[in-house]
Each structure stands twice: as structure tokens, then as C-alpha cells.
GUKE-139499 format. One record per residue (C-alpha): residue in one letter; x, y, z. Coordinates in steps of 0.1 Angstrom, whole numbers, padded with zeros to 4 digits, always signed. Example, Ala and Ser with C-alpha at 12.3 -4.5 7.8 and 13.67 -1.06 7.14 Angstrom:
2
a+0123-0045+0078s+0137-0011+0071
END
This chain:
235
x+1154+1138+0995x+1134+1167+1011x+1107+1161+1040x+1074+1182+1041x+1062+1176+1075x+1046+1212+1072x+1030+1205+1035x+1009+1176+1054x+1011+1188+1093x+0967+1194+1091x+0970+1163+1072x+0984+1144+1098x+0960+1163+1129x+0927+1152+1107x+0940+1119+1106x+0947+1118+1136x+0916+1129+1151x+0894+1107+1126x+0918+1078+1137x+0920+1081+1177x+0893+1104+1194x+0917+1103+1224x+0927+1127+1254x+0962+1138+1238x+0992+1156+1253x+1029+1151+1261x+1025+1172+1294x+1052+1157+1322x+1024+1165+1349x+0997+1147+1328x+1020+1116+1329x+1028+1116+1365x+0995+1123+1379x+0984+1090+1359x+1008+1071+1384x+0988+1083+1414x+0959+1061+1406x+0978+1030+1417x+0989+1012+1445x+1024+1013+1444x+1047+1028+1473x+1056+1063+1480x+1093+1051+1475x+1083+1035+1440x+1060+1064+1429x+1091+1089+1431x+1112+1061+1414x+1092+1059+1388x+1087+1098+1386x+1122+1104+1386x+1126+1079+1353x+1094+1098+1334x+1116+1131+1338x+1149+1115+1330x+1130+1097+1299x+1111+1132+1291x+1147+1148+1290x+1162+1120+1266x+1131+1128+1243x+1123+1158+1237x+1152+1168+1219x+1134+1148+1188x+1107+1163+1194x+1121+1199+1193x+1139+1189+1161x+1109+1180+1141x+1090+1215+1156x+1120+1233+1144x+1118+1217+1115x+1079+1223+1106x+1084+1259+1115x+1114+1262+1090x+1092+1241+1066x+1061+1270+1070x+1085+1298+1069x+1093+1286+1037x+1128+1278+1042x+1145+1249+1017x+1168+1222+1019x+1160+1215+1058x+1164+1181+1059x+1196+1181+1078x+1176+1199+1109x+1169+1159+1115x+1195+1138+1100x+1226+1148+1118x+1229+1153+1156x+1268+1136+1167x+1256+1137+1204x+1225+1119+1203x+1225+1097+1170x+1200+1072+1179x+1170+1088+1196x+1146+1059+1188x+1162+1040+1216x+1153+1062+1244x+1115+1061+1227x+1114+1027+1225x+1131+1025+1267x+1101+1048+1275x+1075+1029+1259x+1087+0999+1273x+1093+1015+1311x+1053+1025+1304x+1037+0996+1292x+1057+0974+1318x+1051+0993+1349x+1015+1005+1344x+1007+0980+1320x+0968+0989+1324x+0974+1025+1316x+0969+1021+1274x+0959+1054+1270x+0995+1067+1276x+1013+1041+1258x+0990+1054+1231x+1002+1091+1232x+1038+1081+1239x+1039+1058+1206x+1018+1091+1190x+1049+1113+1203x+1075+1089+1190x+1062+1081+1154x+1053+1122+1149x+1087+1131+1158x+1110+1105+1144x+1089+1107+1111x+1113+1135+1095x+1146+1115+1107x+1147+1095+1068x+1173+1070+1085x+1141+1058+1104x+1120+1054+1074x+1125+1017+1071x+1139+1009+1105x+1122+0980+1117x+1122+0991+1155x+1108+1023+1145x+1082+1004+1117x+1070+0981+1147x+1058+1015+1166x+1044+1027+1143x+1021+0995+1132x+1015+0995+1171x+1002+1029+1174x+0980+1023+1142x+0965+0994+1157x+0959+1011+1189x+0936+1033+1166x+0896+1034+1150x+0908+1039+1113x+0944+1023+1113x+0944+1021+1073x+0943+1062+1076x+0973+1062+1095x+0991+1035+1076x+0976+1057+1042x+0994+1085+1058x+1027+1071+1068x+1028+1054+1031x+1027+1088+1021x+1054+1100+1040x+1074+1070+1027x+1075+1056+1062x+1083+1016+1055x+1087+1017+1017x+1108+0989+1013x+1100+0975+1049x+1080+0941+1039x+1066+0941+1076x+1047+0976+1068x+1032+0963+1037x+1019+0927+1060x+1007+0948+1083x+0988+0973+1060x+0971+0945+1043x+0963+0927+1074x+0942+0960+1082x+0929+0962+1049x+0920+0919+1049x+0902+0928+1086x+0883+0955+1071x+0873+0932+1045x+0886+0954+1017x+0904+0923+1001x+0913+0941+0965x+0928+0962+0983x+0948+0939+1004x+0956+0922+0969x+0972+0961+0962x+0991+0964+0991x+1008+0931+0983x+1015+0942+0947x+1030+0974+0958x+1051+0960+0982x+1065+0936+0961x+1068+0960+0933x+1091+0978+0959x+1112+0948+0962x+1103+0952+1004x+1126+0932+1022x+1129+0905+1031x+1113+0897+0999x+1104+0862+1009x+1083+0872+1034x+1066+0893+1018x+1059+0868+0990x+1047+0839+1013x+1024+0862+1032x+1005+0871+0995x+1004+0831+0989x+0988+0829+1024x+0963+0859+1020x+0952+0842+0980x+0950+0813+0999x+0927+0826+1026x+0908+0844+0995x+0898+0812+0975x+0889+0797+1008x+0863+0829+1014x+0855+0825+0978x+0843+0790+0978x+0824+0793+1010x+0805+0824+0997x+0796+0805+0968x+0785+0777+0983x+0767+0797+1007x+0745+0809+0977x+0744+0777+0965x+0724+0766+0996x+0700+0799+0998x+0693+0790+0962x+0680+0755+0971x+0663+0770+1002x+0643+0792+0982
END
């Protein structure tokens, strides 16, 4: 199965600019100069600066692979895919994105904006590695860094797309959780139907979360109509 990270690449920058109107960058500096607002030592300041570069160095190499790979992609090169599937001395990159992210959020817990562009960085890059497209770890950041965002259902529109969570039944509760909050409940009812359709795993789950979101519905359902019920007596 190919990956067109090039065919959508302004897709994914307008989405990402209607979604999060946010100061981005994956500039070390930018990351280190946040840690200078708090009160920490001088001793823990170079601690922690010292782990930012070591958990830059353990990440970029993603990241490089999926520029390589959009550059190939607009070059109009074929058959790329194994740019991002194989690499024997780093096999599992998501781990040291989902170390970083955790290092971030549990030492400057405050600082969201980061944790934002760092869950940005990992979901942009990992997107092209198809062993990730229904990872659970990698699923998680993503529904994270969707919710961290104004428009999530654009991002989760976009990662459906990409075939990011397919047959994940998380990705499909999630997406119509955002859908049910936005109080776009057909489409919700969709979401459900596709997931299911896609036999998401663990199909269980995915089917008791439809029974609780019907559930939910015929409860909104009654109480709107009795709502009109009662303006009508009103009146």
C-alpha cells in the first residue's frame, strides 16, 4: 500500500491552521528558552536541557524520514513506502515520542502550548510509518492532539483519510465523541456505522459505545419533545 503524504501535504497545513491557530515550530532553542520562565534550579534547568537535546536527537530521525519521503513523493518518485517502514537500528521511534511527551507534560506540566507542537511533530511524522496506522499508543496521540485543537473533527476527517485508526475502535469513539459534542448526532450515528462496518477492534467496544450514544439520543429526543410540548401549552 502506497502513502501520499505529498498528494495531501497543503491539505494537512490548511487543516492545521483552521484547527490550531497556534505559535508552531520544532526549533531546540524555542523549547529550551520556554524552560527559563520557571523556577527551577540552574542545576535542574541544564538537566532538563540536556534531556530536550538527547530527546531531539532520538526524534528527529522520524522526522527526516517522513521529509525525505514528501520530497521523493513531489519529485514524483514511486513505490516509496519503504523510506518509512524499515529502519533495523531504530524500529520503534514512537517510544522516544511518547518519552518526550511525557518528560514535557510531567516537568512543565503548565507549558500546553509545547505539548501541543510536540504531539503535532509526532503524529506528522509517524503518519507515513503504516505499522503505526492502528497502533493504539500512536492512536492515543493523535486523539490528544486533536482535542488540544478548535476544529478536532478536521483533524480526525484528515487522519481517517490517511487511514490513521481504520480498524482502531478507540479512533472511531473518539471521532464520534467529537461529532456527539458538536452536536452533529447523524453524524456520530455514521461514525459508529463505519467503524463497525470496519470490524474496529475490539469490536465489543465499539458496539456498547453505539448502544450508549442511541441511548443518550432517545434521552435528547424525549426531552426535546417534551420541551415543545410545554412551549406549546405556554403559548
Amino acid at each position: 500500500m502506497s502513502y501520499s503524504i505529498n498528494n495531501d501535504g497543503q491539505e494537512w497545513e490548511l487543516c492545521k491552521e483552521n484547527a490550531a491557530p497556534l505559535e508552531r515550530g520544532r526549533n531546540v532553542k524555542t523549547l529550551i528558552r520556554a524552560l527559563s520562565s520557571t523556577t527551577e534550579s540552574e542545576e535542574e534547568r541544564k538537566m532538563n536541557e540536556r534531556t530536550i537535546r538527547r530527546y531531539e536527537r532520538l526524534v528527529r530521525p522520524s522526522e527526516r524520514r517522513a521529509e525525505r519521503l514528501a520530497v521523493q513523493q513531489s519529485e514524483g518518485v514511486d513505490n516509496v513506502q519503504a523510506v518509512v517502514e524499515v529502519d533495523e537500528e531504530d524500529p520503534d521511534p514512537l517510544v522516544h515520542w511518547l518519552s518526550y511527551i511525557k518528560f514535557y507534560q510531567d516537568t512543565y506540566p503548565s507549558d500546553t502550548q509545547q505539548q501541543f507542537l510536540l504531539m503535532e511533530r509526532c503524529t506528522r511524522s509517524l503518519m507515513p510509518v503504516r505499522k503505526y496506522a492502528n497502533d493504539v499508543r500512536f492512536i492515543r496521540v493523535c486523539i490528544i492532539y486533536a482535542d488540544k485543537t478548535s476544529c478536532p473533527g478536521d483533524i480526525f476527517k484528515f487522519l481517517n483519510k490517511q487511514k490513521i485508526g481504520s480498524v482502531t475502535a478507540l479512533f472511531w469513539i473518539a471521532w464520534a465523541w467529537v461529532a456527539e459534542k458538536g452536536g452533529d448526532y447523524a453524524f456520530a450515528e455514521k461514525i459508529f456505522v463505519k467503524g463497525l462496518s470496519k470490524r474496529a477492534k475490539p469490536v465489543k467496544q465499539l458496539e456498547a459505545r453505539q448502544k450508549q450514544f442511541r441511548r443518550r439520543m432517545s434521552r435528547h429526543w424525549l426531552n426535546n419533545s417534551k420541551q415543545q410540548d410545554e412551549d406549546g401549552i405556554d403559548q
